[in-house]
C-alpha positions in Angstrom: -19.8 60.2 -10.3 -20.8 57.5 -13.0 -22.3 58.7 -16.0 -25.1 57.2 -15.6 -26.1 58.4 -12.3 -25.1 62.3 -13.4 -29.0 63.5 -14.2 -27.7 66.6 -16.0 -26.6 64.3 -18.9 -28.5 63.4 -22.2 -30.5 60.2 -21.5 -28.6 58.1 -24.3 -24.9 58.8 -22.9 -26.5 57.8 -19.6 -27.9 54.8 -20.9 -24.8 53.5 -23.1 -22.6 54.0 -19.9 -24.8 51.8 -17.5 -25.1 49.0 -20.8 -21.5 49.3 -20.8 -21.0 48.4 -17.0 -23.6 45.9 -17.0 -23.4 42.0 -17.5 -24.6 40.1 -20.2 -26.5 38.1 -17.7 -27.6 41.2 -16.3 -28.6 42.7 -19.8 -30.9 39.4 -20.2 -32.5 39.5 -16.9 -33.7 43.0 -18.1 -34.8 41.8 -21.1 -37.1 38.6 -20.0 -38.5 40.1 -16.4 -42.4 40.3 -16.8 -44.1 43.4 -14.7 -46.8 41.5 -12.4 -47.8 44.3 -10.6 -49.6 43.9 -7.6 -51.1 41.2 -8.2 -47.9 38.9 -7.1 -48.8 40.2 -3.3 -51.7 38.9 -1.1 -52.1 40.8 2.4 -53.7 38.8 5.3 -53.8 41.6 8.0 -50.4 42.5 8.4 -48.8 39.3 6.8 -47.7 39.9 3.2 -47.4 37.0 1.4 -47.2 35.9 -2.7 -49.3 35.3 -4.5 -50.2 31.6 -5.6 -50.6 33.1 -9.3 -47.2 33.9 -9.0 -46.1 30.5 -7.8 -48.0 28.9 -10.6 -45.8 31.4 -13.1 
């Protein structure tokens, strides 16, 4: 099992053996996401759709 994924392991090993597996592009993507929430979803009934605030973003 990866380090990482082993929950009976201090949080910072765990964490320096997923930043050592990861990507730089990955490691950025991290980085510069934003959180929207729920507010990126617009439900019509059943339809789920996104939300046009999020298009505009």
């Amino acid at each position: 099992m990866e380090q990482y994924k082993d929950s009976s392991l201090k949080p910072s090993l765990r964490a320096k053996d997923l930043l050592g597996r990861m990507t730089l592009r990955e490691k950025i993507g991290q980085i510069n996401q934003r959180l929207y929430g729920f507010s990126v979803y617009e439900r019509n009934g059943e339809e789920i759709t996104l939300s046009e605030e999020l298009k505009r973003k």
